[in-house]
C-alpha positions in Angstrom: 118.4 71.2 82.4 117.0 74.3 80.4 114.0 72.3 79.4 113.4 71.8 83.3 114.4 75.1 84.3 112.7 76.8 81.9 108.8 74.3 83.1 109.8 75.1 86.6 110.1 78.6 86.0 106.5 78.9 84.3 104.8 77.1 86.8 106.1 79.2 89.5 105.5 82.5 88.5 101.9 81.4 86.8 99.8 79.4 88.4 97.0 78.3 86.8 94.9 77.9 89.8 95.9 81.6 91.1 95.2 82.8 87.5 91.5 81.3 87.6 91.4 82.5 90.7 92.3 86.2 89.7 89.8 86.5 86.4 87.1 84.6 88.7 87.2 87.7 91.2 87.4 90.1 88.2 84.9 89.0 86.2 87.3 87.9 83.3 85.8 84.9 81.0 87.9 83.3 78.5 85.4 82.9 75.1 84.2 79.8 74.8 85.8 78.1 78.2 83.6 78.1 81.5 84.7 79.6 84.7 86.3 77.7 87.6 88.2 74.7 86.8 87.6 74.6 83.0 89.6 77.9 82.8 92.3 76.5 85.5 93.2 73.4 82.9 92.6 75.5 80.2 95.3 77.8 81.3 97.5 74.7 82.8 97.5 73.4 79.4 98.2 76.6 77.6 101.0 77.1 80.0 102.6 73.8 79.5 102.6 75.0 75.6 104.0 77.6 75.8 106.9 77.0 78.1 107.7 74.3 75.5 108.2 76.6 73.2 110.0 78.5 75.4 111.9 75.9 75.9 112.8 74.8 72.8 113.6 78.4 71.7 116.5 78.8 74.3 117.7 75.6 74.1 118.0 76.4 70.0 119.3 79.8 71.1 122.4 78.2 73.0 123.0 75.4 70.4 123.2 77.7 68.2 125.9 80.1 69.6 127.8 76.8 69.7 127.9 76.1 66.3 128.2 79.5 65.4 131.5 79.4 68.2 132.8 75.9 66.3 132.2 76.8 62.4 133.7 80.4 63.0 136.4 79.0 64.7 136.1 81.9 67.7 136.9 81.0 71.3 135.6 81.8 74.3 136.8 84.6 75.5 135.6 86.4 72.0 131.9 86.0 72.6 132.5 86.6 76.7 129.4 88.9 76.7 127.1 86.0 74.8 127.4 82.9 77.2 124.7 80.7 78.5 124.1 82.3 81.5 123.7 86.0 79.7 121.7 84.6 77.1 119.2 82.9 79.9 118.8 86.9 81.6 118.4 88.5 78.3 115.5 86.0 77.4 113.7 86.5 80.6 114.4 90.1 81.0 112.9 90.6 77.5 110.0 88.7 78.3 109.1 90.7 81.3 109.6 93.9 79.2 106.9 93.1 76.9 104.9 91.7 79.9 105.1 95.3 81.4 104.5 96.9 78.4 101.4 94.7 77.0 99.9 95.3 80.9 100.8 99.3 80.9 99.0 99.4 77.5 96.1 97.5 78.6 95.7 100.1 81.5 95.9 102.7 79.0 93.1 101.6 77.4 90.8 100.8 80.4 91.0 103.9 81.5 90.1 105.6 78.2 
C-alpha cells in the first residue's frame, strides 16, 4: 500500500505533461533532451525513479521501526509519537521543506 500510495502521490502532484508544459512556456531546456514530448517522458521516467526510491525508503523506514520495536522488546505505546502514520507526514513534510527551500534559493539567485 505504501509502494502505491507513495506512485500515486508523485504522479499527482507532478505531472509530467504539466511540467513540460511549464519549462516549454519558460523557456527551460533540459541539456541534452529536446522540448515537447522528449522532455514529458524524460521527466515521466525520472519521476517513476524516483518515487521508487521514495518508495523503498519509507517502506525500509517502517520495517525498520518494527524490528527496532521487536529486538528492543518496547511496545507500542513507548514509540506512540513514531507510528506509521507520523512517519508518513514527517517524510512528506520534510520533502516539501527542502522543496521550498531549493525554490526560495533559486529566486534568490535569479534575482541577483
Amino acid at each position: 500500500l505504501i509502494f502505491f500510495f507513495t506512485y500515486f502521490y508523485s504522479t499527482i502532484v507532478l505531472d509530467p505533461k504539466d511540467v513540460a508544459e511549464r519549462f516549454r512556456k519558460n523557456s527551460v531546456v533540459i541539456l541534452g533532451i529536446s522540448p515537447g514530448n522528449p522532455t514529458k517522458s524524460y521527466l515521466r521516467q525520472t519521476l517513476k525513479r524516483i518515487a521508487r526510491i521514495n518508495a523503498i525508503f519509507l517502506i525500509c523506514n517502517i520495517v525498520g521501526l518494527q524490528v527496532l520495536e521487536s529486538i528492543l522488546h518496547l511496545n507500542v505505546t513507548s514509540l506512540r509519537g513514531l507510528g506509521f502514520t507520523s512517519q508518513l507526514i514527517l517524510v512528506n513534510v520534510l520533502i516539501d521543506t527542502v522543496k521550498r527551500i531549493k525554490s526560495f534559493l533559486n529566486e534568490e539567485e535569479n534575482t541577483l
